[in-house]
Structure formats: structure tokens, C-alpha cells
N, C-alpha and C positions, 0 to 999 in steps of 0.2 A: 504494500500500500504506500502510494506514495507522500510526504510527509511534506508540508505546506504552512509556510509563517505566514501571518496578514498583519502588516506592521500597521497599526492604526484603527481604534475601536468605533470610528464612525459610521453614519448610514452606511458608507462604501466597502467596509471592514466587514460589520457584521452580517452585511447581506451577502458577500460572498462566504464568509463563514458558512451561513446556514445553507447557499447553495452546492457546498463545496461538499460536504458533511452529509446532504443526503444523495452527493452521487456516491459516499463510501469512502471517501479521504479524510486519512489522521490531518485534523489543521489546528493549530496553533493561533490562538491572538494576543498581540505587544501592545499594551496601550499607557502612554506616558503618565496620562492624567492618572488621577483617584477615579474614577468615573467613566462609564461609557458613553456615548452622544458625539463626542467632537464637538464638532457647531452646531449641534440640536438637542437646544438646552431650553427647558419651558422651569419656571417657577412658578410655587402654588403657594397662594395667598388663602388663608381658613377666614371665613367672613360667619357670623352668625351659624357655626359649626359645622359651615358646610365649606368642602374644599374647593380653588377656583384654579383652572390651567392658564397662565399667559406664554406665550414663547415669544422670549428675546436671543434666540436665534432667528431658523427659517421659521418659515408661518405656514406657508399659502402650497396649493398645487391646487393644476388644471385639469380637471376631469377629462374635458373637450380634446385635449388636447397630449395627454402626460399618461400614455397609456399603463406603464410598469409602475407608477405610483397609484394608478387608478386600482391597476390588479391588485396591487400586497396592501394597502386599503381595506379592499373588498375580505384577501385572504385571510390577512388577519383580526378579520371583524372588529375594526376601531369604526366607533360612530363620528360622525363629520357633521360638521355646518357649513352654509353657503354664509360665505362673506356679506356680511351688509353694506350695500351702498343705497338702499331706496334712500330719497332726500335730494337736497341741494349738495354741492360740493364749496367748499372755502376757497378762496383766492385772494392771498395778503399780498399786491403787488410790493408796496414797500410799509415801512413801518407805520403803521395807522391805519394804510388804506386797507380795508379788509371789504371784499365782494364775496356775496353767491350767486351762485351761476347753478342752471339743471342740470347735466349733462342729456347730450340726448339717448330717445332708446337703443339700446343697443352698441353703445359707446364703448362699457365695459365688458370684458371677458371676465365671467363669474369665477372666483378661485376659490378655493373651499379649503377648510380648515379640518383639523381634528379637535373635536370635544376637549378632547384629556390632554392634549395638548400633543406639538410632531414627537416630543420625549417619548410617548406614549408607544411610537412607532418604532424607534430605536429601542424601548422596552421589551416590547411585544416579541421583537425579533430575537433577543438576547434570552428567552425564554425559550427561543426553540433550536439553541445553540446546545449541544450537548455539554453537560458540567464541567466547570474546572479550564473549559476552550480559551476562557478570556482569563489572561493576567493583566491584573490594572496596577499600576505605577513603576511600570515595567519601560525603563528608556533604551530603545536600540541607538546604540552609540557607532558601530562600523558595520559594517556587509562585506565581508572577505568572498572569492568567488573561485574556485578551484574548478575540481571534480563535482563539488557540490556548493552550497553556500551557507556560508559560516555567521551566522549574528552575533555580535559583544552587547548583552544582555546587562542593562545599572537597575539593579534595585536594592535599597536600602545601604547604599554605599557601596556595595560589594558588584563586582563585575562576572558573568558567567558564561560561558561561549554554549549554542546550539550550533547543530545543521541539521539544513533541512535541504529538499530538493528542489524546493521551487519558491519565493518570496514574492509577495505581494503589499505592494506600496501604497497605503492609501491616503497616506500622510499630503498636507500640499506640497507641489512642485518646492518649492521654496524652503520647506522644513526639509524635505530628502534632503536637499541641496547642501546640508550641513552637515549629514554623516558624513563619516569616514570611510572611504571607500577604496578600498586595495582590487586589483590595482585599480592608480584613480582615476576617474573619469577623464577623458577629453574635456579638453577647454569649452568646446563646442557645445557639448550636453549639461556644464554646469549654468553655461551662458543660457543656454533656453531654461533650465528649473529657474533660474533667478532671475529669468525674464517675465516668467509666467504669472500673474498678478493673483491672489486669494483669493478668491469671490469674498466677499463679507469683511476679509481680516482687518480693513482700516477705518470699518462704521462704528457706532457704539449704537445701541437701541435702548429706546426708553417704553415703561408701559407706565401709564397714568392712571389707577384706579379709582374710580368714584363709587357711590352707593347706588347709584343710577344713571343709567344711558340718558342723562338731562337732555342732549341737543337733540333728541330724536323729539322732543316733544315740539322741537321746534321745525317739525320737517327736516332737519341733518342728518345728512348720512353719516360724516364721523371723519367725511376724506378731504382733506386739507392740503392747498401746496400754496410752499413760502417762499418767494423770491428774496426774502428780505429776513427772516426769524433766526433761531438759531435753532430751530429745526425746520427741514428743508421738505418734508412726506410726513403725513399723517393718516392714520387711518383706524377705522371701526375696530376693538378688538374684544369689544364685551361676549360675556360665553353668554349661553342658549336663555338662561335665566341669573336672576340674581344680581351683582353688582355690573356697572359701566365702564371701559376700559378704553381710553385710547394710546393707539402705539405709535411713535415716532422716532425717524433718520436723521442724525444730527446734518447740519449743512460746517460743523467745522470740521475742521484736520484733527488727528489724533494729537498734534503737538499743541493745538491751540486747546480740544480741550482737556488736558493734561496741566496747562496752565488756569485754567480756570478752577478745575477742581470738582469734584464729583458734587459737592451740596453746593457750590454755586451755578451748575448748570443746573439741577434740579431745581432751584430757585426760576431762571431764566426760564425755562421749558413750561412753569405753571406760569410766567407772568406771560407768556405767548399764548397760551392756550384761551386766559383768560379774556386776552385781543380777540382772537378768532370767534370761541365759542362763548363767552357770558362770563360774568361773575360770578358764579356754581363753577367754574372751573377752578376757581383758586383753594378748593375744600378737598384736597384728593381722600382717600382711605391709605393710600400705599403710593408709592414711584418706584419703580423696579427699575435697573440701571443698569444695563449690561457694554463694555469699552472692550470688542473684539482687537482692538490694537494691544491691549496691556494683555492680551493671552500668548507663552511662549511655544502654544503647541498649535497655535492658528496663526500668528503674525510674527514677518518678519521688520527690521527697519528698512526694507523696501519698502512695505508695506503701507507705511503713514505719510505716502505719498498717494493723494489722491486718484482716483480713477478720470480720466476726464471721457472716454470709451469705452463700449460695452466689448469687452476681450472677446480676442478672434481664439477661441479656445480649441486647443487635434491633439490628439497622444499623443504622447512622448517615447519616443522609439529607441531602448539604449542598442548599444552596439557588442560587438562581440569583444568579451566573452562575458558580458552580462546579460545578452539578449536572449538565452536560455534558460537563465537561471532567475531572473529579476525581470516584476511587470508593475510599471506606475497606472494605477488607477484611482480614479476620485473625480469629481464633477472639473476639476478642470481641465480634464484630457477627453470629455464629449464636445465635438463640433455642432450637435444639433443643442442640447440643452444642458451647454456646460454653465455653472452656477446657478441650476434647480437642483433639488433634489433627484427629480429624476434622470440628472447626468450623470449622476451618482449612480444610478442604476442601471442605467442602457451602457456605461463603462462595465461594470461587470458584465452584463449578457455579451457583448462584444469580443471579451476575453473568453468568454465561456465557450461563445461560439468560436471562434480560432482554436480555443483548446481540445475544441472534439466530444463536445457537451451541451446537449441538450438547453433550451433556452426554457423559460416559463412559457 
């Protein structure tokens, strides 16, 4: 049987896990954090004893559209909501001037969410991982590549070498880009990892909790864009029932708000909100804060350099004599929907199908 590391316990990691596993391969998962998820991270706020999902990671997938998230969805029976946008939409051209506008029908492509939040998803699957599969706080530090391939294993200070016959990369371009690599890479290949942008790694997201969805009463949909705030996207994030949520994309750099400070942007974020939508905005219940830049296993110091385009994202193809033994996978080596989640996923079916395996 052959014997298979997945360096990285993300959507990308554990879904190949679980497809790996029920064609009948011993696999292995390295994941640096304390935690599985990677960037799909939801936090639960207990309101009047009932528990509530927000994600300040990813959120959203397209039914229409995003067929293998739609499948493992369905497969793994997590209930879903359709995004709310019925209402007007917000437009702060600059400080003060704040408009609503309809949008018209048919404007939006409906994205749907999961109830228990996308954690729930990364949960679900970890559950149908055979025991003991996932080691968590587990850092690979080099990839030696012989006969076969060697990992140098950091946990709890101590260093421990595996091999396995085959490794799978699901870490970003960028984080690979800092193991240790005997022999080492081409110039050429370290230049495309450290070319390759994160999807997420230089946003921070905020979720703003209130006791109720107040601007619905006012016809708002909850979706907000700011030419001028210090959040630049807003939108609907309250769950099915119970309290009111909205989630927002900062419009600064990670250095800028690293200088501001985490309770001074939360300060700013409610004095915006309460521009946009009302006075009832300044009462939140909670502010959840998530700064994917200050993450060492999502961002690099490329990374807090803005995006100003949406990346031309295609696999990454290493060369001989890693190209039998070492496979980079993760949403940003999908050309059709890299930085969804389900690039994350059509990356694996991709290798799968090359590998001479059956696809979902």
C-alpha cells in the first residue's frame, strides 16, 4: 500500500485525505496549526443559550455554479442558507455621502452559506478521516527526495524524519516556498511559489453582531460598498434566526492596520457602520476580528502587499526529480476557481484524475 503525506490540514488536505483513504491508501496529515481548517475558520458566539456560526474566513459558495462544493454539501448533509440580499444596497461614495440604490432583478448571483458555519465543513470531513490520520502542531521543516521522500517533522521542539512515497502540498505557494528543500529547487520554481499571491492572506474580516437584523426593517439588504470607509465590502451575515450580523473587508493594508490596532479599528468599523446603516449600529452584542496577515501559516511579507488583480491562478509543475514524488495542491493552482473553495476541490479531483482515480 502505498504510503502518502498531505502537508496541510485545510479544505485541500483533508478532502484529499478522505478521498485518498477510501481508495485504500495509508495517508498521513502534517498540520502546523493546533487546529484543522487552515482559512476556514467560523467562530461561535452563545447568545440567550443558544449557539450562533459567523465565518471570518471563507463564507459563500455557488450552487449555480461550484458543482464539487455543491456535491460534498449535499454528501455530507450540512444545512445551508441562501445569502440575503432582498433590500436596497448602500453606496458611501465619500465620507458623509451615503446612497441606496435597488439593485436590479437578477443582478446578483445567489451564494449560499452553511448554517453551522464553512468550519462545519472542514469538520464534517475530519470525521470521516480514519483516527489518528491528522497530526496537529506538527511543522514540516524540509522535503528531502531520493528513492523516496523524506519529511523533517518539528513538534514540541524535537525534530523527526518520515518517508513516505508520495507528498502532497497543500500549504500556499508561498509557505512551500520556505521549506527546505534538498536538492533545492530551481530559481525558476521558487520564483513562481513566491510569485503566487494567497487568496485571503492580506485581508482581515470583521463580523459585527447585533440583537437584530435592525436594517432589514428598513428595506436593507445588509450589502454595503465604500469608496471612502475603512471598510471597503459589506454584507448580510445574520444566521437563519436569532441575532443580526454584518461582515466586512477592510479597505487598509495589513501594515496600516497593524498600526492602528485591533480596538481602534473596531472602534472605526462601528463609527462606519453607524454612517451607513443608523444609530442601532453603534450597540453591537460582539465584533469578531479576524487579521489573515498576522497568520504565519496563511501569510507571507509578500503578502501585505495589496492585490490590485484578481490572480491568473494554473498548477504549479515541479521538475525532476521532484515531479514524482511531490504534488502542490490548494485553490491557488485551479485556473477555473482558484481562490473558492471549490478550487480547492477541483485541485484534488484533477490530481486524482492524473493519478488513475476515480473522480466523485
Amino acid at each position: 500500500m502505498r504510503r502518502i503525506a498531505i502537508i496541510g490540514a485545510g479544505i485541500t488536505g483533508l478532502y484529499a485525505a478522505w478521498r485518498l483513504q477510501q481508495a485504500g491508501y495509508n495517508v498521513m496529515v502534517f498540520e502546523a496549526r493546533d487546529r484543522i481548517g487552515g482559512r476556514v475558520l467560523t467562530k461561535t458566539l452563545t447568545d440567550a443559550g443558544q449557539d450562533y456560526a459567523f465565518d471570518v474566513g471563507p463564507t459563500w459558495y455557488w450552487p449555480d455554479s461550484e458543482r464539487l462544493m455543491t456535491l460534498l454539501v449535499d454528501l455530507l448533509q450540512l444545512p445551508t442558507l441562501v445569502q440575503a440580499t432582498r433590500g436596497t444596497m448602500v453606496l458611501e461614495r465619500s465620507s458623509g455621502q451615503v446612497e441606496q440604490h435597488q439593485l436590479p432583478d437578477g443582478q446578483t448571483v445567489l451564494s449560499h452559506r452553511l448554517v453551522k458555519g464553512m468550519q462545519s465543513m472542514t469538520d464534517a470531513l475530519a470525521e470521516k478521516i480514519v483516527p489518528a490520520t491528522i497530526r496537529l502542531s506538527r511543522r514540516v521543516t524540509s522535503i528531502q527526495v531520493t528513492d523516496h521522500v523524506e519529511l523533517t517533522i518539528e513538534h514540541q521542539g524535537r525534530q523527526t524524519q518520515q518517508s513516505f512515497d508520495h507528498v502532497l502540498l497543500t500549504v500556499p505557494p508561498r509557505i512551500a516556498s520556505r521549506f527546505t528543500w534538498f536538492p533545492e529547487l530551481p530559481e525558476s520554481v521558487h520564483r513562481q511559489l513566491d510569485e503566487t499571491p494567497t487568496w485571503m492572506a492580506g485581508q482581515a474580516k470583521v463580523v459585527v453582531v447585533y440583537e437584530t437584523p435592525f436594517w432589514r426593517k428598513a428595506d436593507r439588504s445588509g450589502f454595503a460598498i465604500s469608496w471612502s470607509g475603512i471598510l471597503q465590502e459589506i454584507h448580510d451575515a445574520s444566521p437563519l434566526t436569532g441575532p443580526g450580523a454584518l461582515s466586512g473587508f477592510f479597505r487598509l493594508t495589513a501594515t496600516e492596520r497593524a498600526a492602528f490596532g485591533e480596538a481602534e479599528l473596531k472602534r472605526q468599523v462601528i463609527e462606519q457602520l453607524v454612517t451607513l446603516f443608523g444609530e442601532e449600529a453603534r450597540h453591537p452584542i460582539a465584533v469578531l476580528y479576524q487579521d489573515w496577515a498576522a497568520e504565519p501559516e496563511t501569510a507571507t511579507v509578500a503578502d501585505a502587499v495589496p492585490l490590485t488583480d484578481f490572480p491568473a491562478y494554473r498548477p504549479i509543475q515541479l521538475e525532476e526529480p521532484w515531479r514524482d514524488g511531490v504534488t502542490l495542491l490548494g485553490t491557488e493552482s485551479d485556473p477555473a476557481f482558484g481562490g473558492h473553495l471549490e478550487g480547492a476541490l477541483q485541485s484534488v479531483e484533477r490530481w486524482l484524475t492524473a493519478f488513475n482515480l476515480e473522480t466523485t
